[in-house]
C-alpha positions in Angstrom: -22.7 -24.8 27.0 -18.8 -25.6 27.1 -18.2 -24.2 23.4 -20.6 -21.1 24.5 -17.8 -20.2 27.0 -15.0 -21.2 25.1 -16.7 -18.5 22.2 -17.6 -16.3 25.1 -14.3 -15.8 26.9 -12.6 -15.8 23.5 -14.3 -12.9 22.5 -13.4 -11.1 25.3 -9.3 -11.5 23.8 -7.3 -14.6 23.6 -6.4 -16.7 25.9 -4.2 -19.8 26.9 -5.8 -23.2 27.1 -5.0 -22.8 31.1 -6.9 -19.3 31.4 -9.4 -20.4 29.6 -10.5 -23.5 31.5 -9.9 -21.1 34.7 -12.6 -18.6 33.3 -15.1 -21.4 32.4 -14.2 -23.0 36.4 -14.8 -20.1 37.5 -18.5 -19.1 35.6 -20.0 -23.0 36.2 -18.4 -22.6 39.7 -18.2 -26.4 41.5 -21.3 -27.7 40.4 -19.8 -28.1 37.0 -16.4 -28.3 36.9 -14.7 -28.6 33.6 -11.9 -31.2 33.0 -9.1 -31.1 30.9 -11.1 -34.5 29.2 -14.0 -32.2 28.2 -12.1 -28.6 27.5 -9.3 -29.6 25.1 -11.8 -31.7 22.5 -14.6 -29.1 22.8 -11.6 -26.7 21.8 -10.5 -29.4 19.1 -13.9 -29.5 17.4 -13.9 -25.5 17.2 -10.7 -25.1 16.0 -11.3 -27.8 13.2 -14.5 -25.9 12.4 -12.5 -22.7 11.7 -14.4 -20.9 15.0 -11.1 -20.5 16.6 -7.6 -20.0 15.6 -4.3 -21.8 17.8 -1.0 -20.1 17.4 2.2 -21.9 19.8 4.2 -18.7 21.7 7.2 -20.0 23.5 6.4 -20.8 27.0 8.5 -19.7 29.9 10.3 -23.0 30.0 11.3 -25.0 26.9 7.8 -26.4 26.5 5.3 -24.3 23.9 2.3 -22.6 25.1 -1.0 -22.4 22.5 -3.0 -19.3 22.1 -6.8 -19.2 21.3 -8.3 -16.5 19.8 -11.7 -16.4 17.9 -11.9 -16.0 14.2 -14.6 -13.8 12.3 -16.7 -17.2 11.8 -16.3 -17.5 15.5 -17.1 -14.5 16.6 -20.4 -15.1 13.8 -21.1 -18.1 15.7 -20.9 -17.0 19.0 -23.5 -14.2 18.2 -25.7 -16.8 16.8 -25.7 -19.0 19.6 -26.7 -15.9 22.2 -29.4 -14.5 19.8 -30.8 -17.9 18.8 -30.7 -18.8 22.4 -33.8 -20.9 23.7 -35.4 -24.2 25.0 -33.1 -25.9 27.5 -30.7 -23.0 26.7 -33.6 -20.8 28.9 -35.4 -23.2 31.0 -31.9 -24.5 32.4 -30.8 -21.9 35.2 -26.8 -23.2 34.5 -27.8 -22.8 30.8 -29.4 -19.6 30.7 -26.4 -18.2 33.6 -23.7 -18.9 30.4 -25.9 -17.2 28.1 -26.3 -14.3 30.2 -22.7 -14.0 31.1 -22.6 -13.0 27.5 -25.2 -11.8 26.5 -23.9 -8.0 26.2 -21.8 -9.3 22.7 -24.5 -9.0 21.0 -24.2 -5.5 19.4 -27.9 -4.7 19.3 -29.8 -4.4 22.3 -32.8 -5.2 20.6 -31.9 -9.1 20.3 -30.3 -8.8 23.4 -34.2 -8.4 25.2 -35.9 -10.7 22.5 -33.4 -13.3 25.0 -34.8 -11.5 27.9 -38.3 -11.9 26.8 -37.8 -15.8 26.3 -36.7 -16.3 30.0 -39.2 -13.8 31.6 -42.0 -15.8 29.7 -40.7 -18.9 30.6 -40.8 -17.9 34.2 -44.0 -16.6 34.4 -45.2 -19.9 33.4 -46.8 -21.9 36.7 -44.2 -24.2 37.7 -43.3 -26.6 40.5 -40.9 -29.3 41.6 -43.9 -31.4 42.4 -47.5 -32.3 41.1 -50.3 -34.3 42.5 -52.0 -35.3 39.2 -52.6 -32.4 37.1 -52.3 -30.1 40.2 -49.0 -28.2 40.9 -47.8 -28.4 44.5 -46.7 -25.3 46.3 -45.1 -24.1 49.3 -48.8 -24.5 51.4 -49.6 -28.2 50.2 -46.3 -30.0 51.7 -45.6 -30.7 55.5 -42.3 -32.0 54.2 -40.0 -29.4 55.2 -37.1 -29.6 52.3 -39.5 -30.1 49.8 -41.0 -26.6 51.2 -37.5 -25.3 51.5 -37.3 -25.8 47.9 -40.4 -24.7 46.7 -39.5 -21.1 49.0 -36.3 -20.7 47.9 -37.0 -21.4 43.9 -40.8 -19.0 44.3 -38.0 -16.3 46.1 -35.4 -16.6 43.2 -38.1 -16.8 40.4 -39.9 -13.4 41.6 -36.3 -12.1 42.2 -35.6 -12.0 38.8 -38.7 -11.4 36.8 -38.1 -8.5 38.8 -34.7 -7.7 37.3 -35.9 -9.0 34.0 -38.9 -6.2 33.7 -36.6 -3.7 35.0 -34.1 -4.1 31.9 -36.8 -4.8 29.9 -38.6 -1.2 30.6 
């Protein structure tokens, strides 16, 4: 999902290795913060792929500063990332959040919902943190009361954005 953002922000206009990691910070938030170790091969491996183009701009002090911007085979890639979008990229909420974030790149709305429909059918699947056998446990069939915090807060969010979801969708 790292390259994602990298892609994503890029398209959006170049940017300096600094801003960028400051976008991606600031879209993962502090459950996943993204280190230097992680950003600047992640940017490496795109740059050698031709996804992303580094020019040097003279900094503000003697030491150079290196501008990203995407390429056309970039910006290709990034659009086939979001449309192709699935499995863990739509089960996984911190997954499916970079996708959506964006999402609106793509230039036809049309692939833009078949993303949509992937999530709204994943979460209209039955699901639940816990199982007794084949049985799904819900909110009624704990006396544990963080396990039933869960299960409330995840039911709340899940109905929350089918919600959302059918509302784009129509």
């Amino acid at each position: 999902m790292l390259e994602l953002a990298i892609l994503g922000f890029l398209a959006e206009g170049p940017l300096h290795g600094y801003q960028l990691r400051h976008r991606i910070a600031q879209l993962s938030g502090h459950a996943r913060p993204v280190s230097d170790g992680s950003l600047y091969p992640a940017i490496n491996r795109l740059v050698n792929a031709g996804l992303l183009e580094r020019r040097a701009e003279p900094g503000a002090s003697a030491a150079q500063r290196h501008m990203l911007s995407l390429t056309d085979a970039g910006r290709r890639d990034l659009l086939r990332r979001l449309r192709d979008a699935d499995g863990l990229d739509i089960s996984d909420s911190t997954r499916y959040f970079t996708v959506l974030a964006f999402l609106s790149q793509l230039p036809a709305v049309a692939d833009q919902h078949v993303v949509l429909r992937r999530r709204l059918q994943f979460l209209e699947q039955p699901a639940s943190f816990f199982r007794e056998g084949d049985r799904l446990l819900g909110v009624e069939d704990t006396d544990d009361p963080y396990r039933r915090g869960m299960l409330t807060i995840a039911r709340a969010t899940s109905r929350a954005e089918r919600s959302w979801l059918r509302e784009v969708l129509d």
